[in-house]
N, C-alpha and C positions, 0 to 999 in steps of 0.2 A: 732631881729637884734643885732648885736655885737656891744660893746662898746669897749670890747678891740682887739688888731691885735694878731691874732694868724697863721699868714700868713706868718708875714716879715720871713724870717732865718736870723738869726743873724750871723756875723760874730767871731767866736771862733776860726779863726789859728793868732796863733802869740799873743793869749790871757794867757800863760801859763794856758791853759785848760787839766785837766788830762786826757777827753776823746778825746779828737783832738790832742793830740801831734805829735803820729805819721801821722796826715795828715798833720803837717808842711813841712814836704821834701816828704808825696806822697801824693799830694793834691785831689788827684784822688779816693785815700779811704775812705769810708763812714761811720761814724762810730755808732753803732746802739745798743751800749752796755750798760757802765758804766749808774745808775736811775740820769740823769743829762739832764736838758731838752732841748731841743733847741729852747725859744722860748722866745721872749722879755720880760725882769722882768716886774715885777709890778710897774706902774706908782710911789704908795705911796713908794714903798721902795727905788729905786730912788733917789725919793726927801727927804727922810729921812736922807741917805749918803749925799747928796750933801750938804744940810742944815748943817748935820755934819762938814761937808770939810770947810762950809766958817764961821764958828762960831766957833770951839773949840780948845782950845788947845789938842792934844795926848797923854795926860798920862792914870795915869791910874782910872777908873772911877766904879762905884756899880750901880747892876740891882737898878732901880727906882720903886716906887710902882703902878706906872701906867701899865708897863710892865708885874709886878707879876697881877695886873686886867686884863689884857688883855689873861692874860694865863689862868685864872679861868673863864671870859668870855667866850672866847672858847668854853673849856671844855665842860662847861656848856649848852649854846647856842648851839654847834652843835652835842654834844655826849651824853646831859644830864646826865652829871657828874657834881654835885656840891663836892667840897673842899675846903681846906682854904689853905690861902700863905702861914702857919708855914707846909706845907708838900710839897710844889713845894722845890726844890733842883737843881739849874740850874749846869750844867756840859758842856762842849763845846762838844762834841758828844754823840750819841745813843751806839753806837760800847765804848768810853771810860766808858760809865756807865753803859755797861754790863761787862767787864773786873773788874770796882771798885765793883760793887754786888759779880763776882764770889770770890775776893779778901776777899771782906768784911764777906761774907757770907759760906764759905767754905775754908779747910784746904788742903793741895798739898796732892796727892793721893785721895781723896775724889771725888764723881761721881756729874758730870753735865750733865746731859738728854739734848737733841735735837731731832727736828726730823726731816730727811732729802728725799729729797736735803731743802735744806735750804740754804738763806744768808751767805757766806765762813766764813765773822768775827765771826759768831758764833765758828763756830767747832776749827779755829785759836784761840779765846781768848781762849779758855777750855786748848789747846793743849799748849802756851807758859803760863799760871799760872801753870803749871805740875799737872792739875786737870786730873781726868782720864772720858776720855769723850765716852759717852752713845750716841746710836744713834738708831730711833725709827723711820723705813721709814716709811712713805707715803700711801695709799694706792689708786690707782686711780682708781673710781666708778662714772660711769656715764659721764668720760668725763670729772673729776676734783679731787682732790684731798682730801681725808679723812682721818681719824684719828683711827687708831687700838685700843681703849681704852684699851680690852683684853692684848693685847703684851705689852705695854705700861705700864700696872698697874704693869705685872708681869715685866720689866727691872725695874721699880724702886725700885720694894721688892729685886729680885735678887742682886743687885749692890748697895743698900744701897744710893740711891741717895739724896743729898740734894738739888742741884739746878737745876731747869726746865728752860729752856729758850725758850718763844714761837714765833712764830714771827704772828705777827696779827696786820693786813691780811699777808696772809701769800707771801713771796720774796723767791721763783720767781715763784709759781704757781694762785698765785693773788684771793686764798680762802679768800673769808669775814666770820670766823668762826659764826654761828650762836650761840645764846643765847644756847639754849640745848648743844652743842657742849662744848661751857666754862665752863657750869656748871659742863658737866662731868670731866672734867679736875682740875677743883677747888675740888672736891668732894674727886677726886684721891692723890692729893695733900695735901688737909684736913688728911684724913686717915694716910697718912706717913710721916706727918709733912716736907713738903716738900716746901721750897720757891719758888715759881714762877712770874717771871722775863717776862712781858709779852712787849715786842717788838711792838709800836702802830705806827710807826713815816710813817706806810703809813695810819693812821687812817682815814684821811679827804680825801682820792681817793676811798671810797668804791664806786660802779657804777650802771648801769644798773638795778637799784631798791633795790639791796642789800644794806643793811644798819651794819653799824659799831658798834659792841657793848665793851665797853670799861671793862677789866677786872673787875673791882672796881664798876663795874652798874650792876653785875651780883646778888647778893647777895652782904648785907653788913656782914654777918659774917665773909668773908673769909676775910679780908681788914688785916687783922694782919698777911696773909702770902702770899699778893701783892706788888710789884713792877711796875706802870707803865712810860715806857720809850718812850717821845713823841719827836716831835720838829716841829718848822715850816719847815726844809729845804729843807723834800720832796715835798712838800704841795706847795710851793711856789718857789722851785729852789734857796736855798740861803746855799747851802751846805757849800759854800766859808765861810760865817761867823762863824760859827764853836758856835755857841750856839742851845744846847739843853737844855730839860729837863726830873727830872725823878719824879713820886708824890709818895710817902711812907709815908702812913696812921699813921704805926704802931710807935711809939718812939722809941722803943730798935731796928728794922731795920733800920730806919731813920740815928739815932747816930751813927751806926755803919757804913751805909755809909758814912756818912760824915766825919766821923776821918778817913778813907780808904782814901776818896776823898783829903782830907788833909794833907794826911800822900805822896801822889802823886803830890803832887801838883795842885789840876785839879780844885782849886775852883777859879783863876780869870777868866773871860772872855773877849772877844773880846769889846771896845764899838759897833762897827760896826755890831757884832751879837745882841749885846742887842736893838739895835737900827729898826733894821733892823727886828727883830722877833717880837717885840710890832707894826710896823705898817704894817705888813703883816696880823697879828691876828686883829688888828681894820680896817684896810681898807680893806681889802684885801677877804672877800665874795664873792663882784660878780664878780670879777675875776677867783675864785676858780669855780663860779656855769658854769661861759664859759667855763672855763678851762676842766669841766669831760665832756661834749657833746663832744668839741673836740676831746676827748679821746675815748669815745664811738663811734663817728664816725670812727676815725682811726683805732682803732679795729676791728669793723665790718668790714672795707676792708678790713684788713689782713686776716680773718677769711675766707671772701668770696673769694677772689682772689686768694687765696695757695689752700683752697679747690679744687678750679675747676681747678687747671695748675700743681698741684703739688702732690705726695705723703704723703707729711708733714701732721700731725697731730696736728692742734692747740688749742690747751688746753685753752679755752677762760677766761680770767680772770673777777672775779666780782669785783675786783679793782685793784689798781697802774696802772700802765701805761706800766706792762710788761709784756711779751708773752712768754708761754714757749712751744717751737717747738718742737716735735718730730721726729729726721728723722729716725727713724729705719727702715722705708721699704727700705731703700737705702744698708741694709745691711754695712753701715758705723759705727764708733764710734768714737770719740773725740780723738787725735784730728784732725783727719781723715777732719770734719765736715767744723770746723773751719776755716783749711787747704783751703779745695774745695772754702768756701767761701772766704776769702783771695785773693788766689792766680784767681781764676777764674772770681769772680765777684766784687772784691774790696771792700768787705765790710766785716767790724767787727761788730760779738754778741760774747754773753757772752758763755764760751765755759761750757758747761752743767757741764760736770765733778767738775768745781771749785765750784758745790752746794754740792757735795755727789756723790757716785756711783752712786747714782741711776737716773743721769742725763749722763750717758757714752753715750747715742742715742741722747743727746739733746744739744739742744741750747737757750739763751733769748736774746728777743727781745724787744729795748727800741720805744717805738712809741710814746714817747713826744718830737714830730717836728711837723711842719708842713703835713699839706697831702700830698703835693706834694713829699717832703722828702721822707713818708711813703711808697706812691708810687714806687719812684725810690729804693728803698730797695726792695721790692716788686718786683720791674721790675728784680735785678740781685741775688732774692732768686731764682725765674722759671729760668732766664738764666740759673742758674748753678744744679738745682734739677727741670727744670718742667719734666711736661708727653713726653716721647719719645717712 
């Protein structure tokens, strides 16, 4: 039985919400894109803001050390990651504290690895620090997405690379890399002294029995050429408050992000984020454990229902809450895709290309709403592509 409502749809027009804006003036369009959930916050965070609102004055205020517990908590309790507060390093986003790493850690002309399609802020941060950016596709086996170690090992001998950036789990294919998987990649990294920058902030959506393993819980030798970048705002839908965090084992990494971070300005943060992330990490469990059935339920209809009406090829994810479509039997490509849906069935995804080339067939799909929601996306994905 449910404790919390994962039913109501919340009201988002006229909320300056960035993925419903354009439904202000076409209220008619659905929007199924931007990892932004539709679905009523957490009771405790809530009351955290509100509590805020009628007690404090607004200025300006320092993370507490309850908050830094609550973040090692976490960790700990659900990733078994044990560390200490002198290595947590809070930053207001995931995206700003992989820009201060490539900053921190690499010189302009200098190579940043990726591997795509991937997350866009990736390839964008490389592209405005004037780093020269490397790119390492995908490889898709069995219906999900893997990693060429081979190709891989040799772009970063070839191109002299010094910064990796991974995203894990992986956005928008929704791979839970396995332990074996990270190892090789630390291993590769080891060998060419290479920093890697691992990207976790969908850590606590991994699904369907897959489980999340955190860069730094792979092996402790490699910890002196990790970077891990987490936050609650996936996890919990609290993007709005604009606190993250990044944990850096090593000291000569650490110092160097934080004079970067400093040198940017990017070390106060929000109260409202600090507030708001320490009671999502203490109360906010069995919220979370509703929250992925939800999720797995929704998926499995999309899964089941585009199969049987559609062409589409869905690449089922073992975590996040995103779907990555295939339309290529339609003989279409981006933004062709987009278009169709748009203009035919009123609804916006995310258009494949903005992860890499190698999404020109594709599109993602956010499935953190309600079912019903989920459905009615569903209902005008076959309108506009079913079997004819």
């Amino acid at each position: 039985m449910q404790t919390y409502d994962f039913t109501t749809k919340p009201n988002r027009l006229n909320q300056s919400s960035v993925k419903w804006q354009k439904s202000e003036n076409q209220p008619d369009l659905l929007q199924m894109w931007v990892a932004d959930m539709d679905f009523l916050p957490l009771p405790a965070v809530k009351k955290a803001l509100s509590d805020y609102a009628d007690q404090h004055v607004f200025g300006y205020t320092y993370p507490s050390d309850s908050l830094y517990q609550s973040i090692l908590d976490w960790e700990k309790n659900e990733h078994g990651y044990s560390t200490e507060k002198e290595h947590v390093v809070l930053i207001e986003g995931v995206v700003p504290a992989i820009s201060t790493a490539i900053q921190a850690y690499t010189q302009e002309g200098e190579a940043v690895l990726i591997n795509t399609p991937v997350y866009p802020p990736f390839a964008r941060s490389v592209k405005l620090n004037q780093r020269q950016l490397i790119t390492n596709s995908l490889v898709i086996r069995d219906g999900r997405f893997t990693i060429d170690f081979t190709q891989l090992e040799a772009e970063i001998i070839k191109h002299k690379v010094k910064l990796y950036l991974l995203c894990s789990p992986h956005n928008p294919g929704g791979r839970v890399w396995t332990k074996e998987e990270l190892l090789k990649l630390l291993e590769i990294c080891e060998r060419h002294q290479v920093i890697l920058v691992s990207d976790e902030i969908h850590q606590d959506l991994a699904l369907f029995g897959h489980h999340h393993h955190s860069i730094n819980t792979i092996d402790q030798r490699f910890k002196n050429l990790t970077l891990v970048l987490a936050s609650a705002t996936k996890t919990f839908n609290i993007a709005g408050t604009k606190t993250s965090f990044a944990i850096i084992e090593n000291d000569t990494l650490r110092r160097a992000f934080k004079k970067r971070q400093l040198g940017n300005n990017q070390h106060e943060l929000p109260a409202v984020g600090l507030l708001a992330t320490e009671a999502a990490f203490t109360y906010g469990k069995p919220w979370l454990e509703e929250l992925k059935a939800v999720l797995e339920e929704n998926i499995t209809y999309v899964i089941d229902v585009l199969a049987e009406n559609t062409k589409i090829k869905v690449m089922k994810p073992e975590g996040t809450y995103l779907i990555w479509l295939d339309f290529s039997a339609y003989g279409l490509q981006q933004p062709e895709i987009n278009q169709k849906l748009q203009d035919e069935g009123r609804l916006v995804l995310n258009d494949g290309f903005s992860f890499g080339p190698e999404g020109k067939t594709y599109a993602r799909l956010n499935v953190a709403a309600p079912l019903t929601t989920v459905k009615e996306a569903c209902r005008r994905i076959i309108q506009v592509f079913g079997n004819k």
